[in-house]
N, C-alpha and C positions, 0 to 999 in steps of 0.2 A: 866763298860764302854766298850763299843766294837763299830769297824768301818764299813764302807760303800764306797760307792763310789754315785757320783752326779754328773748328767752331766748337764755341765753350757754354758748359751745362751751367746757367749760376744757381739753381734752386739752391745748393746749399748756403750757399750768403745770401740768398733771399730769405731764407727760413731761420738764418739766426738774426737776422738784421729786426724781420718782425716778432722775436723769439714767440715762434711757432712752433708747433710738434709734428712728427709724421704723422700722428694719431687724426691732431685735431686739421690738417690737412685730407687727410682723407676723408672726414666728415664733409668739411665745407664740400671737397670736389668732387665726391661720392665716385671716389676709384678705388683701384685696389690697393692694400700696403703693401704689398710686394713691389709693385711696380713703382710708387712714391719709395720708397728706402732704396730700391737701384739707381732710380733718378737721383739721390740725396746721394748718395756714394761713389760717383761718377761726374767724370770730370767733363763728361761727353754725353752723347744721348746714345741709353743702350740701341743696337741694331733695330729691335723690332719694338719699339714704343712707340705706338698706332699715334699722328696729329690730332685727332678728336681727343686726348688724353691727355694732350700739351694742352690741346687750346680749354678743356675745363678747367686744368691746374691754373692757369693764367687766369682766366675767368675768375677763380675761389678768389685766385693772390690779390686780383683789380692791378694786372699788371700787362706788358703786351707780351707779344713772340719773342722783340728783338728783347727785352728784361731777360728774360728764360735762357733765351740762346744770344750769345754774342758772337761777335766772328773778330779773333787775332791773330794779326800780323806779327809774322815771326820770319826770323832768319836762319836756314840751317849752314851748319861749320862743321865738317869731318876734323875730330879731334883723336882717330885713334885706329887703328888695324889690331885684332886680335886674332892670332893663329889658333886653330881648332886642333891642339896638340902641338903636335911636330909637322904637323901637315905646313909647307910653305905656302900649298893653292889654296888651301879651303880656310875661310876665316868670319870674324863677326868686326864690319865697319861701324865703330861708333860717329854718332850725328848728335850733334847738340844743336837744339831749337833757343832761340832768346825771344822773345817780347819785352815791351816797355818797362815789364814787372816782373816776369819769372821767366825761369825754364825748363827744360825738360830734354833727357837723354832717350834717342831710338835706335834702333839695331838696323844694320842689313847684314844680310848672310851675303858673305862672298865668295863666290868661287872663281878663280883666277887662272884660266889654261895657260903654260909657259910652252915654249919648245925649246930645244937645245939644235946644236947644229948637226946635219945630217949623218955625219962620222960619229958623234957620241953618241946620237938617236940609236944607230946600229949596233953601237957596242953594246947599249946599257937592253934593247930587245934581244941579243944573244943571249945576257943572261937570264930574263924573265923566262925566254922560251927553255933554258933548261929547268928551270923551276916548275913550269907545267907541264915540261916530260918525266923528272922525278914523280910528279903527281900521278900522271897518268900509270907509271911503272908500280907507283906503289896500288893504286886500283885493278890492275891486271892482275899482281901477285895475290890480291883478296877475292880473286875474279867476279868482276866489275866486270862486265864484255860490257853491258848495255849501255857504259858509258860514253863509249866509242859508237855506238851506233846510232845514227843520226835522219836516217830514211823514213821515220815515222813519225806520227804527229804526236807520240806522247815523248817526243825525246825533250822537251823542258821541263814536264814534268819528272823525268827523270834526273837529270840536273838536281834539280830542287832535293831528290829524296837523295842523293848522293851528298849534296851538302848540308846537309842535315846529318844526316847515317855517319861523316868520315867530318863533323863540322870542324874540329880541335887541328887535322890537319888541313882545311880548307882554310882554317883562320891563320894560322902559321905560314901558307903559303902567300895569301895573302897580304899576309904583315912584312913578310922578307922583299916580296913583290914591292909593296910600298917603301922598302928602307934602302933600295937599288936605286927605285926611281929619286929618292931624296938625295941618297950622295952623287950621283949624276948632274942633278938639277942645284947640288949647292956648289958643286965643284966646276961647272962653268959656264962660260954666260948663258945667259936664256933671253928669250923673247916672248914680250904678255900676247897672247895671238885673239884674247877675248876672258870678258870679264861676265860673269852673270849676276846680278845684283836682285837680293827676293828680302823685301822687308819681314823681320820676325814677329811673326804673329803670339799675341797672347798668350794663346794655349801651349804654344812651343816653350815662349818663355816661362813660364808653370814647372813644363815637363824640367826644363833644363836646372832649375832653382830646387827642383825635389829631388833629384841626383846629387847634389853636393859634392861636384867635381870642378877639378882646378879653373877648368872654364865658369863654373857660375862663382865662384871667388872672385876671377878677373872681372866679371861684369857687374857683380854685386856694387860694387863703387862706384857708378855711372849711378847717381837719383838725385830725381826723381824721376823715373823710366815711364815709356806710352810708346810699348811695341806695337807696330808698324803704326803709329799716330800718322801719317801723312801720305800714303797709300791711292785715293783717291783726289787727294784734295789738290796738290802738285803739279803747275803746269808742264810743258813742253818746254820750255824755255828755263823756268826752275828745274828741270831734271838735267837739262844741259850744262847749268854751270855746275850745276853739282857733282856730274859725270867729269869736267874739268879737274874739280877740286880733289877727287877722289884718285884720276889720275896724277896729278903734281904727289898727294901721297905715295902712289905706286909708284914712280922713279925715284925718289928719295932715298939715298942711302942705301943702293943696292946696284947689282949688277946688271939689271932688268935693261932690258931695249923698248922702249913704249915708242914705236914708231907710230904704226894703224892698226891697233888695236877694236877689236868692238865692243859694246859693252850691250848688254841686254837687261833690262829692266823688267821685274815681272810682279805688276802691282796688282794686288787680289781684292776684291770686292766681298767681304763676307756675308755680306745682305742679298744679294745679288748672285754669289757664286760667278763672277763674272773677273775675268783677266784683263787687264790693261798691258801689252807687251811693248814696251819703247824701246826702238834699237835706234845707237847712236852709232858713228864711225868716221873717224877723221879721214877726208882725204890728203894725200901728201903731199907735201911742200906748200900749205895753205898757214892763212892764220887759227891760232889754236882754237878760237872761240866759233869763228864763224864756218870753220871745217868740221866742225860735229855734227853732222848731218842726218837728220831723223827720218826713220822711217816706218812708220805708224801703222803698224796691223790694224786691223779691227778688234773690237771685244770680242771674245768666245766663250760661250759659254762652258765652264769645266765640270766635267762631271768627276764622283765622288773620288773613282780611284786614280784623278788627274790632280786632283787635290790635296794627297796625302804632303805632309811633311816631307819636303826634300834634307833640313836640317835634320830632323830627327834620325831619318835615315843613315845619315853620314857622322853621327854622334854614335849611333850603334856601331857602324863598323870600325870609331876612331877608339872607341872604350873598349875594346873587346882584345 
């Protein structure tokens, strides 16, 4: 378990304490009601709700910054791994925050690379590669030539139109591809070689809760939820035990080798567009706490198509 800090919106217990209205709020503070009703409905300050805004609402109330905005001390606890199907690598790590008074559940997406040993590795890519020479055999027989040719610069987009054009077997092979690699990887031991961990954001969880699949069942019961709630706010040091805590779950109760694994953190800034990337990595025969050793990219700024939905993506190919 390790803590945080969270900064918390109170207008709405200010506004029933002096039973106030949004109405007669927006009067006194001469804003918009739209922006007073997001403020009143949120637990947080929305992204872009300019300070000149805070500080008239404060102004109408006769109240200060710190009244409006509080900041709490909370402790986060991994209480849960959820598998994204059948998949063993890909999953949703529940985090429970506590404070002196409540709390609140948040997501990370996990994906967990294993390896097996280099004798099984071989066996189980013999059978893939026959799987994508079937493919290929059934593309020749429809002749497909341009699938095989590879010397031009539109050979991706040809890719593309071929899995598209032949998707039902693209998806099939696919899925056979995926159910090799699983009896392989549950049949004997494995090694975690890296862990990548991307808080789920909002909009994700939406997408996921409008689906009404067995995954948003299993997460439905984790509330009161605040996807990626701690994203920014989370030090280097907080992300360190945490990466502890999360590996003590991953050896648990499996066959798993967690020697020196890495784990990469990839905290996203939606105001900003901007990446926070922490990479942790035990060196060996160290003690557990002070061998996770950071190494701290800089922010980058990401552009649009660097910021699609990595879950989403990987919900499409698990549903299908």
């Amino acid at each position: 378990m390790c803590g945080g800090v969270f900064l918390k919106n109170n207008l709405s217990k200010i506004l029933e304490k002096e039973g106030m209205t949004v109405s007669e709020l927006v009067e006194l503070a001469h804003v918009g009601r739209t922006t007073v009703s997001q403020l009143k409905n949120s637990e947080t300050i929305p992204e872009k709700t300019k300070i000149g805004i805070l500080i008239d609402i404060c102004k109408a109330l006769n109240i200060s910054i710190s009244d409006l905005i509080s900041i709490d001390s909370f402790s986060f606890e991994v209480v849960d791994f959820i598998p994204i199907y059948s998949s063993k690598n890909t999953g949703i790590t529940v985090i429970k925050a506590v404070d002196d008074t409540s709390y609140f559940f948040t997501f990370l997406v996990t994906e967990i690379k294993r390896d097996i040993s280099y004798e099984h590795r071989r066996e189980m890519e013999n059978e893939t590669e026959k799987l994508e020479m079937n493919f290929e055999n059934l593309l020749k027989k429809k002749g497909e030539s341009a699938y095989f040719e590879d010397d031009d610069d539109d050979f991706d987009e040809k890719i593309r139109i071929i899995k598209e054009k032949y998707s039902d077997e693209y998806i099939e092979k696919m899925q056979k591809k995926a159910e090799i690699t699983d009896f392989y990887f549950n049949k004997y031991p494995t090694k975690i070689v890296r862990v990548e961990l991307t808080p789920m954001e909002e909009f994700e969880w939406n997408t996921i809760t409008t689906k009404k699949s067995q995954l948003s069942k299993q997460l439905l019961k984790f509330t009161p939820l605040k996807p990626g709630a701690f994203d920014m706010t989370i030090s280097n040091e907080q992300l360190i035990e945490l990466t502890v805590d999360i590996e003590n779950m991953l050896s648990q109760g499996n066959r798993d080798n967690v020697d020196n694994p890495r784990y990469s953190w990839h905290l996203y800034d939606t105001r900003d567009k901007e990446q926070r990337l922490k990479i942790f990595q035990r060196a060996k025969n160290q003690d557990r706490l002070k061998d996770l050793r950071s190494s701290v990219l800089e922010s980058v700024k990401l552009e649009e198509a660097e910021s699609k939905s990595k879950l989403l993506r990987l919900l499409h190919f698990y549903e299908k």
